[in-house]
N, C-alpha and C positions, 0 to 999 in steps of 0.2 A: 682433530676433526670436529667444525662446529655441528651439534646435534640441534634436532629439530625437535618438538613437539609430534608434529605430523607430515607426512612427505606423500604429496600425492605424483606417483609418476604413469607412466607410457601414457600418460594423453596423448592423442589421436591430433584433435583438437582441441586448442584452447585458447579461450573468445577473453580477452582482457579488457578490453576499452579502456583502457589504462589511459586514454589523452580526453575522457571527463565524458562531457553528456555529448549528444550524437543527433542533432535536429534531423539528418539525414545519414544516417548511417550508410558504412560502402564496406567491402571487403576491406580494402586499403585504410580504411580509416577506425575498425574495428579492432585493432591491434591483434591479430591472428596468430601463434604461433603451436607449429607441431611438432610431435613428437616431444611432448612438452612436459614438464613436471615444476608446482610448486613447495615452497617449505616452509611451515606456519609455523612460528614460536613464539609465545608471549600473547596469545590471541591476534598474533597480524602475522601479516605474509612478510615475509623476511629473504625471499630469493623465488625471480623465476625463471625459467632459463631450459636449457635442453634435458632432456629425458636421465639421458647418461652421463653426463656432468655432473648434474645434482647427485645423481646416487651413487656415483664414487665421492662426493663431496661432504654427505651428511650423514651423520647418524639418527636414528629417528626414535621415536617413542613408538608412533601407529605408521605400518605403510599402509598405502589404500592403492592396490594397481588397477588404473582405469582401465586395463587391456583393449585399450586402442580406439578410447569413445572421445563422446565429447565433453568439456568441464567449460564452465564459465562462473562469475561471479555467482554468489547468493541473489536468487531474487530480493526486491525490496517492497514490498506491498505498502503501497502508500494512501490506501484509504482504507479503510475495515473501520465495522460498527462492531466488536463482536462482545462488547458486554451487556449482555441482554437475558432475557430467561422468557421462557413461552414458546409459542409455536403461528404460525399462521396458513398450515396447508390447505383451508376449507379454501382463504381467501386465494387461493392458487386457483381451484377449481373456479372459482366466483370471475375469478380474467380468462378464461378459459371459456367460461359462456359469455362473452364480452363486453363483463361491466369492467369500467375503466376506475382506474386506481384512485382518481382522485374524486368518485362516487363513493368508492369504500374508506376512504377517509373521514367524508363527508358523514359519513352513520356512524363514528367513531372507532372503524379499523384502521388496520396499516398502523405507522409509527403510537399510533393511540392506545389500540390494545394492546402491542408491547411494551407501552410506556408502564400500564396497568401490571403488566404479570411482572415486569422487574423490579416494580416497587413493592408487588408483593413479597420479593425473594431476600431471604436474606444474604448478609455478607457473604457468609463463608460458600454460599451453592452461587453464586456469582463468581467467588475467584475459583470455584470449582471449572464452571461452566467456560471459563476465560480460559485457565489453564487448558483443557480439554481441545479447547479449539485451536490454541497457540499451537500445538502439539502438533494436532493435523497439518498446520499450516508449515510447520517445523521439517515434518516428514517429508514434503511434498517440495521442501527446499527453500522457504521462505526466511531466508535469516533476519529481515529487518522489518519490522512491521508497525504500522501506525497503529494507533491505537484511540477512538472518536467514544466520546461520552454521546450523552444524547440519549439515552430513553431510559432517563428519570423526571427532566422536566424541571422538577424542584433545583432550586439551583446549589441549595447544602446537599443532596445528593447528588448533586451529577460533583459534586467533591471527593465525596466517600469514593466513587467509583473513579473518580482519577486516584484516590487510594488504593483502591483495587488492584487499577494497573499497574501503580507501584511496586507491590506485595508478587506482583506475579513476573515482574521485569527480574526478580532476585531469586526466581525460581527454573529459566529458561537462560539458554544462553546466547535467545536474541535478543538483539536489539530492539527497543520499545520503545514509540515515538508517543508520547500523550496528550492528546489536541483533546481541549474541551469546545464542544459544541453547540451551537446555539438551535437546536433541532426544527422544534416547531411551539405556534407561540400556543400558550393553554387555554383554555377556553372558561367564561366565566371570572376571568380578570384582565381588568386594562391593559394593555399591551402597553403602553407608556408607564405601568407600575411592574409587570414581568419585566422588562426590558433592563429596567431601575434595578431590580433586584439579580440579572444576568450581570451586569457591570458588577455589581458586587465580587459577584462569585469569580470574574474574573479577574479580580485587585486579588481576592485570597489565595486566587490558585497560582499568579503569578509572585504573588510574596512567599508562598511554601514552595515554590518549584515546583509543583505538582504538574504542568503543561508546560509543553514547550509551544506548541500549537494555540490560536482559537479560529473558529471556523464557523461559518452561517449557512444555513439553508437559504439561501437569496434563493425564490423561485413565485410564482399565482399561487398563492394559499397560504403561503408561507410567511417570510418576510423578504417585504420591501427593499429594494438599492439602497433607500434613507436610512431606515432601520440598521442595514447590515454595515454601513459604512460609519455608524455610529459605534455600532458593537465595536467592530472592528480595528476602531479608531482608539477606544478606550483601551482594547486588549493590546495594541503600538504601544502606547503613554504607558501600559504596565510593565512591557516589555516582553512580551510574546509574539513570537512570530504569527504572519496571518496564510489563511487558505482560506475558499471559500467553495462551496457549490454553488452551482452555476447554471441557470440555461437549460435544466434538467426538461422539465415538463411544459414549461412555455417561456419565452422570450417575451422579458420587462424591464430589461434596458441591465441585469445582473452583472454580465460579464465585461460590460463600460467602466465598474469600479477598477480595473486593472489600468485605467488611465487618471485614478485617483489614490490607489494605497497601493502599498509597495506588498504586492502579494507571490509568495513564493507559487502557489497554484492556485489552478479556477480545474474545479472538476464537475463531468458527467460534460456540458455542453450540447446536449444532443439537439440544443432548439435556436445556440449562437450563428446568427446570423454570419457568413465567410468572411466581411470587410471587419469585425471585429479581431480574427486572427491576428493582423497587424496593431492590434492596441498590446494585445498578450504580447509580440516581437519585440514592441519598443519598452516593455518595462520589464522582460526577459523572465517570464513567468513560463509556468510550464503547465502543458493541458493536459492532466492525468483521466484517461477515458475509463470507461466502466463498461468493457462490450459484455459482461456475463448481468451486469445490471440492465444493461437494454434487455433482453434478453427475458431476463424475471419480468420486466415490468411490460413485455408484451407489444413494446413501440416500435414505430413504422420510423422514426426520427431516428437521422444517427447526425455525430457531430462532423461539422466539415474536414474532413481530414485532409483532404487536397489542399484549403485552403491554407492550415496549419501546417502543411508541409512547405506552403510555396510563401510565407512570412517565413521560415525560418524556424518555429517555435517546437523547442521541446516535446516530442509525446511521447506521457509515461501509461502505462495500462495496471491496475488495479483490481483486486475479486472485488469491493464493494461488498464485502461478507457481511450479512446484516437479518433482520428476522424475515424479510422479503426476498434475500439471494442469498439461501445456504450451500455458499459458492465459498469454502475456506482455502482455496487452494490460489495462490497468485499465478500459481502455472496453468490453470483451466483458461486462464484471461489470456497469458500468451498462447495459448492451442488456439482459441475461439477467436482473437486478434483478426488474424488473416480474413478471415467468414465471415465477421461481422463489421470489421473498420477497415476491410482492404491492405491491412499493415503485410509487408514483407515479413518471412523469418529473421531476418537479422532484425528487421524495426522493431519487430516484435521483441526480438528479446535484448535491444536496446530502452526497449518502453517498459522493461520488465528487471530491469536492474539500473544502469547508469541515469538513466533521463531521471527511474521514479528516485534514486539517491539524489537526483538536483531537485527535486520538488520539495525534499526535506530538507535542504540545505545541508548533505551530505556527501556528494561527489566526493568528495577528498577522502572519503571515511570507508565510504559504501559503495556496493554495484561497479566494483571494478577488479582487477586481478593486480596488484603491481603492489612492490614494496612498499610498508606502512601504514596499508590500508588495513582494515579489519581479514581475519583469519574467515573469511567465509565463501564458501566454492558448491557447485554444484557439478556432480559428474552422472551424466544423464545415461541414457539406454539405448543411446542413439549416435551413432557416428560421427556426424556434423550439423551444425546450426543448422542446415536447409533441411533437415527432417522432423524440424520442430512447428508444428501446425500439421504439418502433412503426417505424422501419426499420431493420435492424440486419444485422448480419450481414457486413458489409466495414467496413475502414478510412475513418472518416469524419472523418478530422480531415485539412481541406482545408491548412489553416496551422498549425502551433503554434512558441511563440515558449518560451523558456526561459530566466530569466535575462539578458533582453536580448538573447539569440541566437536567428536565427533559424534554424529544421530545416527547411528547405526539403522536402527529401527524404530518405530509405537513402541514396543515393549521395550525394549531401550531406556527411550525417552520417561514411561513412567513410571522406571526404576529408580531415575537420576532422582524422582521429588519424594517417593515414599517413605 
């Protein structure tokens, strides 16, 4: 009798996507199956198949019985800032009496003051602070997760901190995607001499491994199309895949790069013009939304998602967990989804696994259920996919498996590092 590692059976339902990303996701096309059980060994799924087959068929290590719920892939959260230190609740209040974000940047809050408190932090309360967060995001079913430098500024620190997330990738047993980022540019030096010294750091970080990602804030205030297609060009020639922000706060022509670099995403878009969706189709990039980031940042814009539905293109959804949206969970984004971007529960939790593993250039790996992929499953509190948005609002992931390991619990989880 082949043994398993872990065997999860009486699934209810169980949502596979197993035929890759899903620009329009359909019952039919979501690879459905009930009554359902899989069996992980070696950190990947190694059989999926019916309930009672498999359990007369394996021996196991761990059983997990869904009693009759729903499991699908591990979410893959494919944009998070979350190595940071500090706090910014006042400025919550301060959009709340409706000074707009890009005033309080302007005085030197937002990205600026947390630039400030993480360089005041050291190492060790950073890979504190990372671990901590990974964990929630763990609990809550996030097995794959990007992971964005960006508020150090300095470009040998924003190194250290893709160190960081190295150190903390060998501590969890998610999967850790490490995009270094080109944030925002600093003040008090030439932007043509920062920019000089960001290529740098992206030659170093591509020569150590250290990223597999680079990624710009193209946006008004930020940096310019020229700018970012420069960066971005550099980090190609290093050998790093690209991402980019996009269209966030105002439309400057950002999201047009996708008809010039071959970028696996353009995320946030809330200001892309509908006739650019077809530039994303035709270079088959993918539009990773941020509805818990709208949301934080208090905007009346959201991004066309009609229009990105009817190009074809990919959407993946994302917490955007960051010192402005302490939003750790990938699963708040698929609750919020529906409310905020009109997405179905299946888009939604197509946007929330399979689509965001093609934004990373992982479909084959991640955000799916089917032999060879990674060991990572969630098994929810909830019946079937169509009750996902429509209850929302707590921690709904009853079991999640990661890699072959199971997260039982928090407590659990921060027994495995002690």
């Amino acid at each position: 009798m082949p043994r398993a590692d872990i065997l999860v059976y009486n699934i209810g339902e169980l949502v596979t996507f197993h035929r890759g990303p899903q620009p329009r996701p359909r019952p039919e096309t979501a690879g459905i199956i009930r009554d359902a059980a899989v069996a992980v060994r070696g950190g990947r799924v190694v059989e999926v198949g019916p309930s009672s087959l498999l359990r007369a068929r394996y021996s196991a290590a761990v059983w997990i019985n869904a009693e009759g719920r729903l499991a699908t892939p591990g979410l893959v959260d494919a944009h998070t800032h979350p190595i940071f230190a500090g706090s910014r609740e006042d400025e919550f209040e301060a959009k709340l009496s409706g000074v707009p974000y890009s005033e309080i940047l302007a005085r030197g809050g937002g990205i600026y003051r947390t630039i400030r408190a993480t360089r005041r932090a050291g190492r060790g309360e950073l890979l504190r602070l990372l671990l901590g967060r990974l964990y929630k995001m763990l609990a809550g079913g996030s097995t794959v997760v990007e992971v964005k430098t960006g508020y150090a500024l300095e470009p040998k620190i924003e190194l250290e901190h893709l160190e960081i997330a190295g150190e903390a990738a060998r501590l969890t047993p998610q999967l850790l995607v490490p995009t270094l980022l080109a944030h925002v540019p600093p003040r008090g030096e030439p932007r043509e001499a920062y920019i000089a010294r960001f290529l740098g750091a992206i030659r170093e970080a591509a020569a150590r491994r250290l990223a597999v990602y680079a990624d710009v804030f193209c946006d008004r205030g930020v940096f310019t199309p020229q700018e970012s297609a420069a960066i971005l060009s550099e980090a190609r020639r290093a050998g790093l895949r690209l991402r980019l922000h996009a269209d966030q706060l105002a439309y400057i022509g950002c999201s047009r790069l996708a008809a010039q670099l071959p970028l696996d995403s353009l995320d946030h878009l809330e200001s892309m013009p509908p006739e650019n969706a077809e530039l994303l189709a035709r270079a088959g990039a993918v539009a990773v939304l941020l509805p818990t980031s709208i949301m934080a940042m208090m905007q009346p814009e959201r991004p066309p998602v009609e229009a990105l539905r009817r190009a074809g293109v990919p959407i993946a959804v994302a917490s955007d967990y960051n010192a402005n949206n302490l939003t750790p969970l990938a699963q708040t984004a698929l609750q919020v989804a529906p409310y905020i971007l009109g997405l179905t529960p299946l888009e939604a939790l197509a946007a929330a696994t399979v689509n965001a593993a093609a934004s990373l250039h992982l479909d084959r790996l991640a955000g799916r259920v089917a032999p060879g992929a990674r060991g990572d499953l969630v098994v929810w509190e909830v019946e079937g996919y169509r009750w996902l948005g429509y209850e929302w609002g707590y921690n709904m992931a009853a079991h999640v498996v990661a890699s072959g390991v199971y997260a039982a619990s928090w407590g659990r989880l921060l027994a495995s590092v002690s």
